[in-house]
DOLUM-429963 format. One record per residue (C-alpha): x, y, z. Coordinates in steps of 0.5 Angstrom, whole numbers, plus 500, padded with zeros to 3 digits. Example, Ala and Ser with C-alpha at 12.3 -4.5 7.8 and 13.67 -1.06 7.14 Angstrom:
BEGIN
525491516
527498514
This chain:
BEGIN
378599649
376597642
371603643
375607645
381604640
382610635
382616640
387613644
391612638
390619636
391622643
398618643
401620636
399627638
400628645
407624644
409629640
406636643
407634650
415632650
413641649
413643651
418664700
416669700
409668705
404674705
404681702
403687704
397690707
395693700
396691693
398696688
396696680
399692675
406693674
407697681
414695684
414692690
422692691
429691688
434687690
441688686
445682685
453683685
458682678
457676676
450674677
448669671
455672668
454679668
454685671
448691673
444684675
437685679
431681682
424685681
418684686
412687682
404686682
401683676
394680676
391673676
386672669
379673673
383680676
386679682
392682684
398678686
405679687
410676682
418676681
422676675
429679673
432685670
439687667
441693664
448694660
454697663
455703662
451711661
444709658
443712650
439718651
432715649
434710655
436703654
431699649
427692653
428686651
423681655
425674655
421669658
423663659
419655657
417650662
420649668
414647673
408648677
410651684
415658687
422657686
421653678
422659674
429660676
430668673
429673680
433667684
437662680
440657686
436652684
438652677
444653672
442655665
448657662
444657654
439661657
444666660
448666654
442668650
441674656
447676655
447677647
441682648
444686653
451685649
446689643
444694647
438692651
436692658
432685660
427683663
425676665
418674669
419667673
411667671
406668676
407661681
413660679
417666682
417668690
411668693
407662694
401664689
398657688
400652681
403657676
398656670
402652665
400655658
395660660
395666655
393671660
397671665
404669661
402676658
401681664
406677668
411679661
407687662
408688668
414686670
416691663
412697667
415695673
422695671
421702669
418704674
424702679
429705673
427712669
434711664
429704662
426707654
419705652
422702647
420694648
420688644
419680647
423673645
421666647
422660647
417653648
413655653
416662653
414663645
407662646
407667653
412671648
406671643
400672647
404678650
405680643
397680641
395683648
401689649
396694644
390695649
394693656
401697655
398702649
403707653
409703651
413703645
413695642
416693637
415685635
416678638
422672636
418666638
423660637
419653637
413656640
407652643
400652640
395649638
395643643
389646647
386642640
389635642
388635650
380634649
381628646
384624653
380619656
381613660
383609654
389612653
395607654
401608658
407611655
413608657
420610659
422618659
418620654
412618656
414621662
415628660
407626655
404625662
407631666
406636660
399634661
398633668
400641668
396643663
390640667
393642674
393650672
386649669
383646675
386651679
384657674
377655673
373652679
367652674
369646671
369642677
376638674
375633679
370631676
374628671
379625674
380618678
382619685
389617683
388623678
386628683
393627688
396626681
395633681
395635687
402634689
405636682
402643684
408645688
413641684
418644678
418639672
423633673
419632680
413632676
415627672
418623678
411623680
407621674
413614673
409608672
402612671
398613664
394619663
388613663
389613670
388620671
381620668
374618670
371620664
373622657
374631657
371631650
365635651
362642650
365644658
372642658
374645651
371651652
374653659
382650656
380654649
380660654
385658658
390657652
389658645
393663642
391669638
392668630
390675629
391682632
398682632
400690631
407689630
412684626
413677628
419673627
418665628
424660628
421653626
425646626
421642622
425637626
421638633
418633637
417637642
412642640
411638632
412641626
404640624
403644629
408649627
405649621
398650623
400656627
403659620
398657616
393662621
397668622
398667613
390667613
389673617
393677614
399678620
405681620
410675620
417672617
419664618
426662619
426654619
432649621
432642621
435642629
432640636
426643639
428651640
436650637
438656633
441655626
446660624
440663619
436663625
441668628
442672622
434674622
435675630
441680629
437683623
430684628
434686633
438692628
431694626
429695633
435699636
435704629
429706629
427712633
423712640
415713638
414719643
């Protein structure tokens, strides 16, 4: 232990801080291209307390280009669509879990999230339609452990479910911009960064990202059998962050042969928080360090590089302005790395603004909310791009 004694230390301190981050079987015979609708069913007035409430079935892809189906949300403002049809917003959501039903957005019987439907309702409020993907695992279907903070496939489950929202409503404008919260302000960003060569069709205007993820694919190497217990709650949310982050990893790259890694306790750790939504996981996890999880440390070549490509986000290629509401406050994803994040995209010359706050993790001051309303402006008086 004494070896190892710093590493602990640093992993602790890091990953206490970052990791309190934040059925339907079968398909149809044949897949369709990404963003192809596979059907609609309308919700009745009410539905997460609005009206024109609906849940989309579309194809999206896995990160190694399988096709694989997925679901998510849609709502469109009452009334006759503007006549370069209603502007998207896609919202996507933060971390809710690993397995089908978890993300809550196409089918919300699991759930109440009433600050989350009250932020849907704000966009719809202002003139937009909205889009919601459960995220690829998450949703309908029973695809496998959703790839928690995997850059990819949160951005073309976001792309997609846009293209398929389209497809399925014409009086949809090509007009989109993104928001995000936690988790769902690093799918936000990663959708912001791949729009250009996967939608250049599409008319994007930016991303809100409140208190995103980033960065921690930098901490998560620094585990090992030397990390101690973190008791109580919050050790729990620590362990089940990073037992999510390793579930998807392992299911998204079999190359790295993860197992290899892990203790047998590790290993049905894993196995049994890939079909559970986040509380579970952490009812799981009770009693159990991420020490007891692995065989050997993840800080070599191998392993940093597949989760630098499983997760990290882009800081450059960004073709659209970026709007980032920060608590410097924030436990959960920590300031440092909020501070990072800025820091990159100021050294590489992105476009970008910073509103901070002094709240909890992803809590929205007033001057937060006046930047939101003045992006939202800029989107809805500029014209449709032909």
């Amino acid at each position: 232990m004494r070896l190892f004694g710093w590493r602990a230390r640093i992993f602790t301190a890091a990953v206490a801080s970052a990791g309190s981050l934040l059925m339907v079987p079968g398909a149809p015979a044949q897949a369709a291209a990404p963003g192809t609708v596979i059907d609609t069913t309308a919700h009745p007035d009410g539905w997460r307390g609005m009206a024109n409430g609906s849940s989309v079935d579309y194809w999206t892809t896995r990160s190694n280009g399988e096709a694989v189906q997925a679901s998510g949300a849609l709502i469109i403002p009452p009334g006759p669509a503007p006549a370069n049809g209603w502007p998207i917003m896609a919202y996507d959501h933060g971390t809710s879990g690993l397995g089908s039903g978890c993300g809550g957005q196409s089918d919300v019987s699991r759930f109440s999230r009433p600050k989350e439907d009250a932020i849907l309702q704000y966009f719809v409020n202002k003139g937009f339609a909205v889009v919601a993907p459960d995220f690829l695992g998450l949703g309908k279907f029973d695809t496998g452990p959703h790839p928690y903070l995997e850059t990819r496939t949160e951005a073309t489950a976001t792309i997609d479910l846009v293209r398929a929202a389209r497809e399925a409503h014409p009086e949809l404008s090509k007009t989109w911009a993104l928001t995000g919260f936690s988790q769902g302000g690093h799918a936000a960003l990663g959708a912001a960064n791949l729009q250009s060569s996967y939608a250049p069709d599409l008319d994007f205007r930016g991303t809100i990202a409140s208190d995103p993820a980033s960065d921690v694919e930098k901490f998560v190497p620094l585990a090992g059998p030397y990390v101690p217990e973190i008791p109580g709650q919050n050790g729990n949310a620590i362990d089940g962050f990073v037992v999510s982050m390793l579930a998807g990893l392992r299911a998204t790259h079999p190359e790295l042969d993860l197992n290899s890694y892990l203790t047998p306790r590790g290993q049905q750790v894993l196995d049994q928080a890939g079909s559970l939504c986040f509380n579970d996981i952490m009812k799981v996890v009770d009693g159990t360090s991420v020490g007891d999880l692995l065989a050997r440390p993840l800080a070599d070549d191998r392993f940093r590089a597949a989760i630098n490509e499983y997760m990290t986000l882009p800081t450059a290629g960004y073709n659209a302005p970026i709007l980032l509401l920060i608590n410097v406050t924030d436990m959960v994803v920590p300031s440092p790395l909020h501070a990072a994040l800025v820091a990159q995209l100021a050294a590489n010359g992105q476009d970008f603004s910073v509103v901070t706050g002094t709240g909890g993790h992803t809590e929205l001051n007033p001057a937060m909310w006046s930047a939101i309303d003045a992006f939202t402006a800029r989107v809805l008086a500029t014209p449709t791009r032909s």
